[in-house]
C-alpha positions in Angstrom: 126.9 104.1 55.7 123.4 103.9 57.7 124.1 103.6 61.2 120.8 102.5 63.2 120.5 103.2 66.7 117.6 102.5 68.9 116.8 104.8 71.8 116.7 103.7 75.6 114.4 107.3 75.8 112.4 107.9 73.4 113.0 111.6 72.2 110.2 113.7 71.7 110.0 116.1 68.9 107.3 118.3 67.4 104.9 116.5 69.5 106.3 113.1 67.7 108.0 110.5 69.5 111.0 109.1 68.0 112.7 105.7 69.2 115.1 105.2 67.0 118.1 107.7 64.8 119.3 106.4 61.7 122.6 108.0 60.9 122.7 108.4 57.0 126.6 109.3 56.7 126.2 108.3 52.7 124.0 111.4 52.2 126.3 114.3 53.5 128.4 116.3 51.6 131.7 118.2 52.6 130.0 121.4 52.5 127.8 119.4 55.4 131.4 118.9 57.2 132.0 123.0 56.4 129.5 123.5 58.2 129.5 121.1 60.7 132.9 122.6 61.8 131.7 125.9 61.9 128.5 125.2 64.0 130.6 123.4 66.1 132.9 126.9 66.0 130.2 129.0 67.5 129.1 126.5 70.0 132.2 126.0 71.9 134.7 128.2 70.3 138.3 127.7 68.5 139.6 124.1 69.3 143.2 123.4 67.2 141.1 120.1 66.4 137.6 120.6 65.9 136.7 117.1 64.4 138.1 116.1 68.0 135.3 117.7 70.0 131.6 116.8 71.3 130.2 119.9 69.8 131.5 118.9 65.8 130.8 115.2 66.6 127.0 116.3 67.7 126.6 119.0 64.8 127.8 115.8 62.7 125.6 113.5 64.0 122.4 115.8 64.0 122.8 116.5 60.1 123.5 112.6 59.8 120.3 111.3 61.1 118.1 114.6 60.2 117.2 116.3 63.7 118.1 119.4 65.1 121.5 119.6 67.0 119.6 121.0 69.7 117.1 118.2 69.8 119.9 115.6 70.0 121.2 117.6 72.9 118.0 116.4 74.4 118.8 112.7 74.3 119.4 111.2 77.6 123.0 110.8 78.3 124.0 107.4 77.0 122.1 107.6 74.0 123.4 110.9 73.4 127.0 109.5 73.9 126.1 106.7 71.4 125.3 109.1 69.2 128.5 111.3 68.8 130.2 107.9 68.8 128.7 106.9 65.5 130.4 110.3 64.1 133.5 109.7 65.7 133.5 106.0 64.5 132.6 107.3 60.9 135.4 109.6 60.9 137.9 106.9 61.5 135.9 104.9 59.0 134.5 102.3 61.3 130.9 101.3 62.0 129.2 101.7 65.1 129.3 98.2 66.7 133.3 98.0 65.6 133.9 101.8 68.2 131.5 99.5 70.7 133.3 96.8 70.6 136.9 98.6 71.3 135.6 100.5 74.4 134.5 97.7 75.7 138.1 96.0 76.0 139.3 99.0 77.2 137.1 98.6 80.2 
């Protein structure tokens, strides 16, 4: 599943500016989850659900679309947040604008 998702702030990296993450979900592996969990691990320590947190969600997300986690870190905050959603709406096997469309009735 590609997710696209086009920046509000650009992100600069290696001197290039990108404006836009695609999140390639298709393309990971479950060593890529392994690992994912156990980045997550080191960044913010022992959580009894680690697929729960921001940290596995970002680590996710940063492998998805092919940046560094700590470049994603860098995204402004709502594009950031977009970000981890996509993860979080791949892990519970939804698309992007489906997890959108659910906050936004519980507003």
């Amino acid at each position: 599943m590609k997710v696209p998702l086009p920046l509000e702030k650009p992100l600069k990296v290696d001197d290039k500016e990108i404006t836009s993450l695609t999140f390639d979900y298709d393309k990971l592996t479950g060593a890529d989850i392994i690992n994912a969990t156990d980045e997550a691990r080191q960044i913010s320590g022992f959580s009894p659900n680690e697929m729960q947190t921001s940290a596995f969600r970002a680590v996710l997300a940063a492998k998805a679309c092919g940046v560094l986690y700590h470049d994603l870190l860098r995204l402004g905050a709502r594009d950031f947040f977009r970000a981890v959603t996509a993860s979080h709406a791949f892990l519970l096997g939804m698309d992007l604008k489906e997890m959108e469309e659910i906050e936004k009735t519980e507003e």
